[in-house]
Every structure is written in structure tokens, then in C-alpha cells.
Backbone bond lengths (Angstrom), bond angles and torsions (degrees), N, CA, C in turn:
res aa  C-N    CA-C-N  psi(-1)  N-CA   C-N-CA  omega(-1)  CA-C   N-CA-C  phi
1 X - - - 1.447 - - 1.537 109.13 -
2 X 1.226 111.52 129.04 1.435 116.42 170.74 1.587 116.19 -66.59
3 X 1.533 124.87 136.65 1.287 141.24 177.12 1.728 96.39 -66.70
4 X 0.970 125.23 139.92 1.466 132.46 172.41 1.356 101.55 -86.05
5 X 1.658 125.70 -58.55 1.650 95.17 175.46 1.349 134.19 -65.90
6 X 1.411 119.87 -27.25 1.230 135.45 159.20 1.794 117.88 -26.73
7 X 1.780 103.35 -65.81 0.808 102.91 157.51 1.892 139.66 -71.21
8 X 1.491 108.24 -0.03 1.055 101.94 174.33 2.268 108.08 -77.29
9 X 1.724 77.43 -55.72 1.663 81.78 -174.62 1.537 115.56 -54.36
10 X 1.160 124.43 2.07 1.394 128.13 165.25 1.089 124.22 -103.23
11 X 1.022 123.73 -28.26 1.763 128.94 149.75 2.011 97.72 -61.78
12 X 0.865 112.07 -43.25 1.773 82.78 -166.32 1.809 106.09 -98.11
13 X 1.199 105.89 11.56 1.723 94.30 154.13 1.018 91.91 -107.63
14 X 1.461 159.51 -30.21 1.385 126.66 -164.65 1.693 92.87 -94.63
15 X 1.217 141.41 68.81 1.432 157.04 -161.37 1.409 102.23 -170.26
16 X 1.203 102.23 -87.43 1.754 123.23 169.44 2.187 96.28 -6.46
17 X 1.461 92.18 132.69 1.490 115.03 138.97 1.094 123.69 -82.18
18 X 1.666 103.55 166.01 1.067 114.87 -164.42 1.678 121.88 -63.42
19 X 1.581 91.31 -23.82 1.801 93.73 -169.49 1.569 105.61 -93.55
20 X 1.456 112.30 -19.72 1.684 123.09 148.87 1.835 122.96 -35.60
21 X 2.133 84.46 -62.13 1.478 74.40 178.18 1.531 125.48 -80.65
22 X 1.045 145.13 -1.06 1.255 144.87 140.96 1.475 119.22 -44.19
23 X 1.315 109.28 -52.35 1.728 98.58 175.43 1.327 98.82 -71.40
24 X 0.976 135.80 2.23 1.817 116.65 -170.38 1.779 100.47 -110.92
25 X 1.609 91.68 -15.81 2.210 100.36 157.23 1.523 122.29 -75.03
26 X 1.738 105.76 -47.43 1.084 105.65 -179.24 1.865 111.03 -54.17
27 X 1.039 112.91 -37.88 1.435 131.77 -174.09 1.479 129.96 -65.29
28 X 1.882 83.77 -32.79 1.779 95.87 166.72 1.534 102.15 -72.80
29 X 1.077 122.47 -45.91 1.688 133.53 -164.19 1.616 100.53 -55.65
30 X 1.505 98.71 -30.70 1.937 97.72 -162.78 2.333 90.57 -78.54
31 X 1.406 81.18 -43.45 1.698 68.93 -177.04 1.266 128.35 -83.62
32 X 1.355 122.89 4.65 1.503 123.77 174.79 1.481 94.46 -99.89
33 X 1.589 141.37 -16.80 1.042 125.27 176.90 1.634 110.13 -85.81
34 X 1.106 123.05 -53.64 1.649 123.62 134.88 1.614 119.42 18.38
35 X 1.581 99.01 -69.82 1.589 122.38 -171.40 1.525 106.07 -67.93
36 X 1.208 90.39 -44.30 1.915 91.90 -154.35 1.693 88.02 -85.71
37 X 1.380 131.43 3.55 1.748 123.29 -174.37 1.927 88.59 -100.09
38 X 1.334 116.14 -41.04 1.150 96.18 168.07 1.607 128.78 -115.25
39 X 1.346 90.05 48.19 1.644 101.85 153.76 1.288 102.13 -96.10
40 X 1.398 127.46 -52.31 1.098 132.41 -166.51 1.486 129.26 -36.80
41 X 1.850 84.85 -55.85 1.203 112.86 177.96 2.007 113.25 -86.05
42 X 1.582 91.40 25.19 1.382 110.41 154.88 1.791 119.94 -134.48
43 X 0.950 77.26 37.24 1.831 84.74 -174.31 1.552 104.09 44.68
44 X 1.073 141.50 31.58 1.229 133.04 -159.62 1.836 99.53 -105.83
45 X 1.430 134.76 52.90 1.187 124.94 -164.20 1.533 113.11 -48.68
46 X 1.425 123.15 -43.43 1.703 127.82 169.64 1.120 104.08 -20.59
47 X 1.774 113.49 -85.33 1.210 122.00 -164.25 1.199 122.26 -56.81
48 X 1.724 133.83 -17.92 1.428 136.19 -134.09 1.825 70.38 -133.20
49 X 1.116 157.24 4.77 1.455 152.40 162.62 1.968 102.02 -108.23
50 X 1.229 122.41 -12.92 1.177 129.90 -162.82 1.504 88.07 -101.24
51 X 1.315 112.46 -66.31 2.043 106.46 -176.96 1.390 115.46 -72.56
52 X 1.704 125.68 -2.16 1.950 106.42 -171.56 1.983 76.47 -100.55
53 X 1.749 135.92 -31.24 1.419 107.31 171.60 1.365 121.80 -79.59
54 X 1.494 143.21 11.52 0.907 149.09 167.68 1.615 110.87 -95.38
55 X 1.598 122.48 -25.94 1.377 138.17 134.91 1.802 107.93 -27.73
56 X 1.137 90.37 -70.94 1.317 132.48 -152.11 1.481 93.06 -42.41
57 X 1.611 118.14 -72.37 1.169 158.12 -148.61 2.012 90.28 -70.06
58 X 1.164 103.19 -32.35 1.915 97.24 -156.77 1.676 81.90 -97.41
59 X 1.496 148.41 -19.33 1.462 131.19 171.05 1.261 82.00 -62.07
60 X 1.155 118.80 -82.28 1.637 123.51 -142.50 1.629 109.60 -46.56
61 X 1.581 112.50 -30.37 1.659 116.22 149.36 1.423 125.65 -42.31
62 X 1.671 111.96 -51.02 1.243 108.03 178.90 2.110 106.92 -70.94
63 X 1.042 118.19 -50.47 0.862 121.57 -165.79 1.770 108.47 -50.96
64 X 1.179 109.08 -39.16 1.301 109.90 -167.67 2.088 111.82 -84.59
65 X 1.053 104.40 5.17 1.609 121.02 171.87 1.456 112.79 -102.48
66 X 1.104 121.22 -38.10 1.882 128.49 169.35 1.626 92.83 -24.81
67 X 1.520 109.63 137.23 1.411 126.69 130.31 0.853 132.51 -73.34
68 X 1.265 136.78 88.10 1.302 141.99 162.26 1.539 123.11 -22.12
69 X 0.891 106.21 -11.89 1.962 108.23 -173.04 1.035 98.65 -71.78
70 X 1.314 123.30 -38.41 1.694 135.35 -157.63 1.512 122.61 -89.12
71 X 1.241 125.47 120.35 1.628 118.40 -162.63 1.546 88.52 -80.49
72 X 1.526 142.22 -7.00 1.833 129.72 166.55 1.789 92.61 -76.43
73 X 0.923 121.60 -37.73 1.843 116.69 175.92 1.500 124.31 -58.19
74 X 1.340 101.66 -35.03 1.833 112.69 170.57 1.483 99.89 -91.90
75 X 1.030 137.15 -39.37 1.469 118.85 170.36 1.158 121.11 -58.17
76 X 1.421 112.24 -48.63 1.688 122.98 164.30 1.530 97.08 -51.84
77 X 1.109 136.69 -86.46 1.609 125.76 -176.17 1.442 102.78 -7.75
78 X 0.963 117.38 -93.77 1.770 137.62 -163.03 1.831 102.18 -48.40
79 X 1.274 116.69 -7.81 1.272 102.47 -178.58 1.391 108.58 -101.06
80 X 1.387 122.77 -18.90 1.584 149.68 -146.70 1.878 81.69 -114.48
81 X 1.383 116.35 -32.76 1.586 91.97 -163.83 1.660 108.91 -104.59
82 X 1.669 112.60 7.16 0.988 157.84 168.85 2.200 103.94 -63.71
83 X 1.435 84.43 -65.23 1.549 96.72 -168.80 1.189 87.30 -90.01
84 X 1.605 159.30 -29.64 1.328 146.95 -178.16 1.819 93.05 -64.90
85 X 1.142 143.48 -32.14 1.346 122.21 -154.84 1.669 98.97 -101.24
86 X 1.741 109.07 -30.23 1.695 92.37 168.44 1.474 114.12 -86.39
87 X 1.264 114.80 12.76 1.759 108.19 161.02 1.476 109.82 -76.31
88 X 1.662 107.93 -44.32 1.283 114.48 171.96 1.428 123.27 -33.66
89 X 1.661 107.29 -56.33 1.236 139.88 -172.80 1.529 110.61 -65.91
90 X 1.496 111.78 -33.10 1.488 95.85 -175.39 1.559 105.16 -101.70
91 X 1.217 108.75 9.49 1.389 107.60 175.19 1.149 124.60 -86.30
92 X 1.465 107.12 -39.14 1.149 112.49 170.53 1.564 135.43 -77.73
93 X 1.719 99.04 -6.40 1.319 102.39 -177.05 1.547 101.12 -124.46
94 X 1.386 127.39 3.74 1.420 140.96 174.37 1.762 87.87 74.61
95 X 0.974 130.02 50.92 1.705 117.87 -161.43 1.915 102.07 -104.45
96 X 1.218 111.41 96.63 1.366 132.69 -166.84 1.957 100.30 -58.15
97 X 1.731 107.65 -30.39 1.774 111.25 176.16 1.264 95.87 -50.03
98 X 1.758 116.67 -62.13 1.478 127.12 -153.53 1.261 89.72 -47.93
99 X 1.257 134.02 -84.88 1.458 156.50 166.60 1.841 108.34 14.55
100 X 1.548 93.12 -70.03 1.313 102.21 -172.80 1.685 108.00 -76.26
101 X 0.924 123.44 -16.56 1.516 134.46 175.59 1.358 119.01 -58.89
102 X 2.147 108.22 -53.07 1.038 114.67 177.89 1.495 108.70 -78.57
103 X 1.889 136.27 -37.86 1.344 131.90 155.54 1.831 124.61 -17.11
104 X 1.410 102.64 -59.76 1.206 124.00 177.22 1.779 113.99 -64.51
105 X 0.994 121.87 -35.63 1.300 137.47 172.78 1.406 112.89 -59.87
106 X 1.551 96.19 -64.23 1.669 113.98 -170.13 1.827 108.12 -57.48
107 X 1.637 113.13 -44.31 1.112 142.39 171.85 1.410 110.76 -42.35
108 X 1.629 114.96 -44.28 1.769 115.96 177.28 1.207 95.20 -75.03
109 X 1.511 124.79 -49.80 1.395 114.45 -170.82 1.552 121.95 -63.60
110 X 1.239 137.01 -17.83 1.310 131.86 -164.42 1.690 91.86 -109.73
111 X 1.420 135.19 -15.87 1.404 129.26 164.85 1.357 105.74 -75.04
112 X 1.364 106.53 -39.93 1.979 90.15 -175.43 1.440 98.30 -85.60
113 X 1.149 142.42 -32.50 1.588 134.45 167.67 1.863 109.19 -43.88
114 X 0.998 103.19 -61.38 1.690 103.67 163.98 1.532 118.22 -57.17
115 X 1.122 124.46 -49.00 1.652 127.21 165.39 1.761 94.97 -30.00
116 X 1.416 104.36 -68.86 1.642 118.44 -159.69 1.284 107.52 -72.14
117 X 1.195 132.00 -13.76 1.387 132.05 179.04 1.945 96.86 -89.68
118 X 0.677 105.04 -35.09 1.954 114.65 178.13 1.482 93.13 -36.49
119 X 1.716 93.32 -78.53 1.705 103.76 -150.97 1.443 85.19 -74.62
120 X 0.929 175.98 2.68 1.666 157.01 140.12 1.267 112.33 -39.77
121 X 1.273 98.14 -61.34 1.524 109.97 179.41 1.416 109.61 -81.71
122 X 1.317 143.83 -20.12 1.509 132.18 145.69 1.455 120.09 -16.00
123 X 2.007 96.63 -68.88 1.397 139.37 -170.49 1.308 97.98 -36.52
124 X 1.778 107.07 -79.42 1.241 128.08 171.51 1.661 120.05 -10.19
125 X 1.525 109.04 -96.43 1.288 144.89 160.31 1.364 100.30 -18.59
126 X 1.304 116.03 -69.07 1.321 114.04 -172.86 2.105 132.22 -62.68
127 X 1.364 96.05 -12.29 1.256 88.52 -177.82 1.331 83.11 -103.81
128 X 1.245 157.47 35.53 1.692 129.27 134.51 1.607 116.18 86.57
């Protein structure tokens, strides 16, 4: 039997745009870092090494889609390869700062990604 949410969240990324599916990365990143802060704070090292590379795994997603043509794509690089090395970092040391560092990070990025998705679609919308 098919899961109904299962099948929902798979119907709406394979729907989803492109600037959709990025907020719906930034978002995975916020909840696998989430996971692995309270694994930690469950002694649970498995699980809390299982959600910061599944973290881990969706920068290196974003990173590897950037256009390079674009000096917002190399800044984005360097910010993404920034938070790829304290995922590294908190993985290896279970370090809940790193954790909240990259949360907080990811958090500016998916508000100003939504900021920027607004006025697009303002733009859009608005000329009729």
C-alpha cells in the first residue's frame, strides 16, 4: 500500500520549481540539523552522525547546481563550502555550537531566498 504522505511529498517536489526546490533544501538542512542537535543531546551518536551527513549531503547538492557565471553563485559557493566544513566539524566532534551556527546560517539563507522569491513573483504577477 502506498503511504499518502509519502506520496504527497513526492508529487510536490517533482512539481516544485527550481527556486521552490532550494527552499525545500534549505529546509531539509534546517531539519536534519535539528535531528542530529537532539540526538546528541540523546547520546544517540548513530543517529546524530546519520542527520549532520544527510545535512551534509543536501549543501554539497546545492553547491554542485550553482552557475558559475554568476559572482551570487561563487559567493553562494563559499558560503555552502563554509557550512560543508562545520558539518564536517560537528560531526566529528558531535559539537552542537557548529550545529547551531550552520542552523542560523542556513536560516538567513532560506529568509532572503524567500525575500527573493517574493519580488520575482511580485515582478511576474504584476505585469499582467
Amino acid at each position: 500500500m502506498i503511504d499518502p504522505y509519502l506520496e504527497y511529498k513526492r508529487n510536490s517536489i517533482m512539481t516544485a520549481s527550481p527556486e521552490e526546490l532550494v527552499m525545500m533544501l534549505y529546509n531539509g538542512i534546517i531539519r536534519f540539523v535539528n535531528e542530529a542537535k537532539q540526538a546528541i543531546d540523546d547520546k544517540n551518536i548513530e543517529r546524530a552522525h546519520n542527520s549532520i551527513t544527510r545535512a551534509q549531503d543536501i549543501v554539497l547538492e546545492l553547491m554542485s547546481t550553482l552557475d558559475m557565471q554568476y559572482d551570487i553563485s561563487k559567493n553562494l559557493y563559499s558560503i555552502y563550502e563554509y557550512l560543508s566544513r562545520r558539518l564536517i566539524e560537528a560531526n566529528l566532534k558531535k559539537d552542537k555550537v557548529a550545529l547551531d551556527e550552520v542552523e542560523s546560517l542556513v536560516s538567513d539563507l532560506k529568509d532572503t531566498w524567500g525575500k527573493a522569491m517574493d519580488k520575482v513573483r511580485a515582478k511576474v504577477y504584476s505585469k499582467g
